[in-house]
C-alpha positions in Angstrom: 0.0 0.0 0.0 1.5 3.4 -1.3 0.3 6.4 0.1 1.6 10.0 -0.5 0.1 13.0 1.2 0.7 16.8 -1.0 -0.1 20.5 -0.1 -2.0 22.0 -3.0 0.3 22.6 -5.6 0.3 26.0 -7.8 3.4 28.6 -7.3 4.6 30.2 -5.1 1.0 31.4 -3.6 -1.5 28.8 -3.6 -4.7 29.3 -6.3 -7.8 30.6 -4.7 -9.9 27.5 -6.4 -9.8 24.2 -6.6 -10.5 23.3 -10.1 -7.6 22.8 -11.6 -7.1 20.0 -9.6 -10.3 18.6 -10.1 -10.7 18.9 -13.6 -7.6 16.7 -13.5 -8.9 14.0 -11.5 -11.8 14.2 -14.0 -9.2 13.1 -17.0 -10.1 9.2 -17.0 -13.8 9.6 -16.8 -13.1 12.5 -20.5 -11.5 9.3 -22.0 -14.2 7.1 -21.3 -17.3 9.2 -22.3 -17.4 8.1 -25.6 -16.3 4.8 -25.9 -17.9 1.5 -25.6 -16.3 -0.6 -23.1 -15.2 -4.0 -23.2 -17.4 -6.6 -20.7 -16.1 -6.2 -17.1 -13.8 -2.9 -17.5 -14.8 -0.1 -15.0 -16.6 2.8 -16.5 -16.8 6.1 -15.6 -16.3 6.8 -12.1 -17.6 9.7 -9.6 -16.4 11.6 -6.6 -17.9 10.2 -3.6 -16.9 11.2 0.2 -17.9 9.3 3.7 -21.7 9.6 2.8 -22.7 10.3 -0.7 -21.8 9.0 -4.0 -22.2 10.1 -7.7 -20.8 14.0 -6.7 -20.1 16.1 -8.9 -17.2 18.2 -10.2 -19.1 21.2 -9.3 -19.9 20.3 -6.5 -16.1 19.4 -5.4 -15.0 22.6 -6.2 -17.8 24.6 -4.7 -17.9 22.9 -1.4 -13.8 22.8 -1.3 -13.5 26.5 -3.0 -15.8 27.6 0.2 -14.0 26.4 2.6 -11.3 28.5 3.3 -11.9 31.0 5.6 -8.9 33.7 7.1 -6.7 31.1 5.0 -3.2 33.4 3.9 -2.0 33.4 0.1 0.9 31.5 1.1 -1.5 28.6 3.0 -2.9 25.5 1.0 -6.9 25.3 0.4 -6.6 21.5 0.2 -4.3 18.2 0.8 -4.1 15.5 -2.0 -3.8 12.3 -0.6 -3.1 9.4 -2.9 -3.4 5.5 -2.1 -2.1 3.3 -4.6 -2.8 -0.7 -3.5 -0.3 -2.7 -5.1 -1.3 -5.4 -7.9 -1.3 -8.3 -4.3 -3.1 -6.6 -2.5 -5.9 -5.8 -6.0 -6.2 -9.3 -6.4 -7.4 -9.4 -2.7 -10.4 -7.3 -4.3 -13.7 -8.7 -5.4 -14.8 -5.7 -6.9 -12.6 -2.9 -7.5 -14.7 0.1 -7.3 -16.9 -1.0 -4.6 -14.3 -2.3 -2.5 -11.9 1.0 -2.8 -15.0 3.1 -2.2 -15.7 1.3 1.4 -12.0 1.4 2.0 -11.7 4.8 1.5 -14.3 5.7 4.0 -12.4 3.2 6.3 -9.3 5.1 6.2 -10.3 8.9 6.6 -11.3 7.5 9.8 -7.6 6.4 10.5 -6.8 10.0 9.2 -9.4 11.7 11.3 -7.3 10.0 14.8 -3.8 11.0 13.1 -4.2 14.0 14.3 -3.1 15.4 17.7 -5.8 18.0 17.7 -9.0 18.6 19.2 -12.5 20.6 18.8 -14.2 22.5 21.3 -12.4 20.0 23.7 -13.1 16.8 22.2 -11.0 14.5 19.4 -11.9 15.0 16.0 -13.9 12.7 14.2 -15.0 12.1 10.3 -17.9 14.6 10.6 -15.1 17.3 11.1 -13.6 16.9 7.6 -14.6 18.0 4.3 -13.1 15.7 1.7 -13.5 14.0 -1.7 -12.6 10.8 -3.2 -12.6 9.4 -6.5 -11.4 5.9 -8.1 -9.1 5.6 -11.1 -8.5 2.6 -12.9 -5.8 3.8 -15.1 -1.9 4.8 -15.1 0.5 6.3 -17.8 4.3 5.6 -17.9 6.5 9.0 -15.9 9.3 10.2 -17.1 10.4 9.1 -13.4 9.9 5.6 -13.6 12.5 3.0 -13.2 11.6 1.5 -17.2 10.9 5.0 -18.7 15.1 5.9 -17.0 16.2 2.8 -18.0 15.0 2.7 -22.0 16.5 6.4 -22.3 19.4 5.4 -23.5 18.0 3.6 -26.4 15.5 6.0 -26.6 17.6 9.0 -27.0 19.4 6.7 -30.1 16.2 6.2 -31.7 15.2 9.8 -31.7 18.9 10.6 -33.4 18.5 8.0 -36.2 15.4 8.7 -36.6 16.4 12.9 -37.3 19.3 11.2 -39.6 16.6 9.7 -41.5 14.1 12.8 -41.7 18.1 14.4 -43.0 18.8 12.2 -46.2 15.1 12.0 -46.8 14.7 15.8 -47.3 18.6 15.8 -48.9 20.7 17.7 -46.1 22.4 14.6 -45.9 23.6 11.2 -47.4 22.8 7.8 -46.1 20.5 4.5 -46.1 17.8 5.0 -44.8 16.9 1.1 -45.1 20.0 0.6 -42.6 19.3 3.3 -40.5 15.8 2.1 -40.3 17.1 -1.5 -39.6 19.2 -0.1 -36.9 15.9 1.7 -35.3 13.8 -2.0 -35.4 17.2 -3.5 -33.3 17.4 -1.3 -31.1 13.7 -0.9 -30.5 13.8 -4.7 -29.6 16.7 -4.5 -27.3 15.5 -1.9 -25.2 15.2 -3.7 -21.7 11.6 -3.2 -20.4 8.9 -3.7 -23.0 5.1 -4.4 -22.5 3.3 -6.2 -25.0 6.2 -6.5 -27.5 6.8 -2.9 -27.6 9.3 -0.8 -26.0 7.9 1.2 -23.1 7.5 4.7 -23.8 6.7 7.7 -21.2 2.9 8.0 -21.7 2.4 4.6 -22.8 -0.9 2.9 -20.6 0.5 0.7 -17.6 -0.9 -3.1 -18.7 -2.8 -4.7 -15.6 -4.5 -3.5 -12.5 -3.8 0.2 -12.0 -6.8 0.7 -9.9 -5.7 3.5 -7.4 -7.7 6.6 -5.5 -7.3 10.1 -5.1 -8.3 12.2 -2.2 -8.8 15.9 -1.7 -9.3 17.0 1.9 -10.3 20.6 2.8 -7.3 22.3 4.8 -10.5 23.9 6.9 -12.3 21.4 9.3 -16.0 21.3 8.1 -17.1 24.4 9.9 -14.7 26.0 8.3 -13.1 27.7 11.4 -10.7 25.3 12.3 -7.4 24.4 10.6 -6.3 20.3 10.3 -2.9 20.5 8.1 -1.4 17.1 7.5 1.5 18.8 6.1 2.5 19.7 10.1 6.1 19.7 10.8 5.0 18.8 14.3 4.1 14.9 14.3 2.2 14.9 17.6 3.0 16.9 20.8 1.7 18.9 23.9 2.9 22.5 24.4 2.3 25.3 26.7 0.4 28.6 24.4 -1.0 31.4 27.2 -1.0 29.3 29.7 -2.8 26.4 28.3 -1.7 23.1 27.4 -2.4 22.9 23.5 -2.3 19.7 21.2 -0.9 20.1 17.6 1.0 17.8 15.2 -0.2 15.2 12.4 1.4 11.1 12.7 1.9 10.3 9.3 3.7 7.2 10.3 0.9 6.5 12.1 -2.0 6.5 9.5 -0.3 5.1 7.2 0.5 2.0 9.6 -3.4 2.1 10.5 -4.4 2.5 6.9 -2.4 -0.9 5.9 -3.9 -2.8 9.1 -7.2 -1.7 7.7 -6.9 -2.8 4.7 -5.8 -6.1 6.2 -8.4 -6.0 8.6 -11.4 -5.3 5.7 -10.1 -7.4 3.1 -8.6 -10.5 5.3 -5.2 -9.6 3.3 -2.0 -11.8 4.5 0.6 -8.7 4.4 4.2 -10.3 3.5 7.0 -8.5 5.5 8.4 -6.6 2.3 5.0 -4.7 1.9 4.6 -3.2 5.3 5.2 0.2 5.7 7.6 -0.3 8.6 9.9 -2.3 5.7 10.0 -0.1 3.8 10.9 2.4 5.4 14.1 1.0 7.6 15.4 -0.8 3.8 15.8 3.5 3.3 16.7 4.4 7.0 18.8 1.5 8.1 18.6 -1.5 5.3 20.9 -3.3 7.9 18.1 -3.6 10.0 15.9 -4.3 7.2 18.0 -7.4 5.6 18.6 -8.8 9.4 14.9 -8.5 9.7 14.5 -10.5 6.5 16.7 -13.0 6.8 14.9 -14.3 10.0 11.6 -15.1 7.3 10.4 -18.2 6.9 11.6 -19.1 3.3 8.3 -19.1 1.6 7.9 -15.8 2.9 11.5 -14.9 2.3 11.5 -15.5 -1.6 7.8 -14.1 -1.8 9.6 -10.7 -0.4 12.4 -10.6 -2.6 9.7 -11.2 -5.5 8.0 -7.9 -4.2 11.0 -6.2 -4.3 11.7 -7.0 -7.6 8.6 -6.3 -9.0 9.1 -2.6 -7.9 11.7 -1.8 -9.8 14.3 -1.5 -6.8 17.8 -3.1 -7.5 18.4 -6.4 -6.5 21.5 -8.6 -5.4 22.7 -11.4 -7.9 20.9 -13.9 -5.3 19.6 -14.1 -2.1 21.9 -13.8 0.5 22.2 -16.7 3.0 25.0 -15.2 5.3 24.8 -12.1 7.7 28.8 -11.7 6.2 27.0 -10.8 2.3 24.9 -8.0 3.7 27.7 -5.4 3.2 27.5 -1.8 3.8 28.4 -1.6 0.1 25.1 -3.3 -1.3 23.0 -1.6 1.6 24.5 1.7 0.3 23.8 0.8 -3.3 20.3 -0.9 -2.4 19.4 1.9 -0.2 20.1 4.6 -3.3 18.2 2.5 -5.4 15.0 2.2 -3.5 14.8 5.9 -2.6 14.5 6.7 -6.7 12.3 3.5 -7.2 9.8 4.7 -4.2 9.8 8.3 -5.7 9.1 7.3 -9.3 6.2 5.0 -7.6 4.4 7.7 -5.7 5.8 6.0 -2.3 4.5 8.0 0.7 7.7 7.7 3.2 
């Protein structure tokens, strides 16, 4: 389970609406207005929140737009949270849509008690909130992703033969073209991470289950006098203002630990030691920790996690080491480097 948390995004001062955002978030559902859709793909899909489904766009950015009373230029109007199950835990799913909608309710109310705050004296609970979910079922190849980084180099050879072609053809230059476009089919084949018998391409449609959901939560509580920032430098503590002992701060380790145990919880998901958020985040911290912790597995579980790994995109050893004497600082150092680009380029929320 990936989960990344983001302030608004828009400059230096934040935008007074909403909208860009949302018309964003409304991209899948433009692509799918006119076509006819295979038997069991997901159609369109609409913004829902802890009680109501089938919102609208308007109605997003109305309700989100008004929210943001005595909020300063330099303040976000909103937090977008993105959850991105991976393809184990998808299969764990019956029905995509459904099942990500009643997990998404399940999991503001992890976010709601990840925060060290309180309202006219008393915790805050999902009523105090104003957010927005939708489901999308869909994902593009970035320019940050591991295959997209490692095809460039055969990439950026293509796009010169290719302007070497374009040359003779239009007689700024000699050559054979035949050959040069011989040259473009070899390499095209040899590029390292294809999908369907094609090399992968930045923009190219990820193959399998991509089903994923965005989030956007008011900055304002639901009265709109109260501020709830996720974004916090303060994770949760107790300090003295005039006299009174105030709360303030936001766990983030902590909801996203509680939003993989409900998952596990709602779905009956066996979680493998390589997915939990606690993993992943000492193989970045301390990986000497992480590979001790591994190597105590059960083997089963062992080569299962190693399989996860791989499937990520994060470097891997030659073979699984059976010694505490392999784990080197070296390849902890390397390993270590590797995962913190293959977590960014996969929306990893660390």
């Amino acid at each position: 389970m990936y989960i990344t948390i983001s302030a608004q995004k828009m400059g230096g001062n934040y935008s007074k609406s909403s909208a860009d955002f949302v018309c964003y978030l409304e991209k899948e559902n433009q692509s799918l207005e006119q076509e006819d859709l295979p038997a069991g793909q997901a159609g369109m899909e609409h913004f829902f929140n802890q009680y109501g489904d089938e919102i609208s766009a308007e109605e997003v950015v109305r309700e989100i737009d008004g929210n943001t009373a005595k909020l300063e230029k330099h303040e976000p109007r909103f937090y977008a949270i993105t959850v991105s199950p991976s393809k184990y835990e998808l299969k764990q799913l019956q029905n995509h849509s459904e099942d990500l909608r009643k997990y998404t309710r399940e999991i503001m109310k992890d976010y709601v008690t990840s925060f060290n705050r309180e309202i006219n004296g008393r915790p805050i609970t999902i009523d105090d909130i104003k957010y927005y979910a939708k489901i999308e079922h869909q994902r593009t190849f970035k320019g940050t992703d591991f295959q997209i980084r490692e095809n460039q180099p055969y990439a950026t050879k293509i796009l010169q033969l290719k302007t070497e072609i374009r040359n003779v053809q239009e007689g700024r230059a000699e050559g054979n073209v035949r050959k040069l476009e011989k040259e473009i089919g070899k390499l095209e084949r040899e590029a390292p991470h294809q999908q369907n018998g094609k090399r992968i391409v930045q923009g190219m449609p990820k193959e399998g289950n991509q089903s994923h959901i965005h989030i956007i939560v008011s900055r304002k509580d639901a009265s709109n006098k109260f501020s709830l920032s996720p974004g916090s430098k303060y994770k949760a503590s107790d300090v003295e203002l005039n006299g009174k002992t105030v709360k303030r701060g936001f766990d983030r380790d902590g909801f996203f630990t509680k939003a993989e145990k409900t998952f596990d919880k709602t779905f009956s998901y066996q979680r493998n030691f390589a997915e939990t958020y606690k993993a992943r985040k000492d193989f970045i911290k301390n990986p000497k920790i992480y590979f001790a912790s591994l190597m105590k597995l059960p083997t089963n579980e062992k080569v299962l996690a190693f399989k996860i790994m791989r499937k990520s995109g994060i470097p891997m050893m030659p073979s699984i080491p059976v010694t505490q004497a392999q784990l080197a600082m070296k390849i902890f150092n390397r390993l270590r480097r590797g995962a913190e680009v293959a977590i960014k380029s996969s929306s990893i929320g660390i």
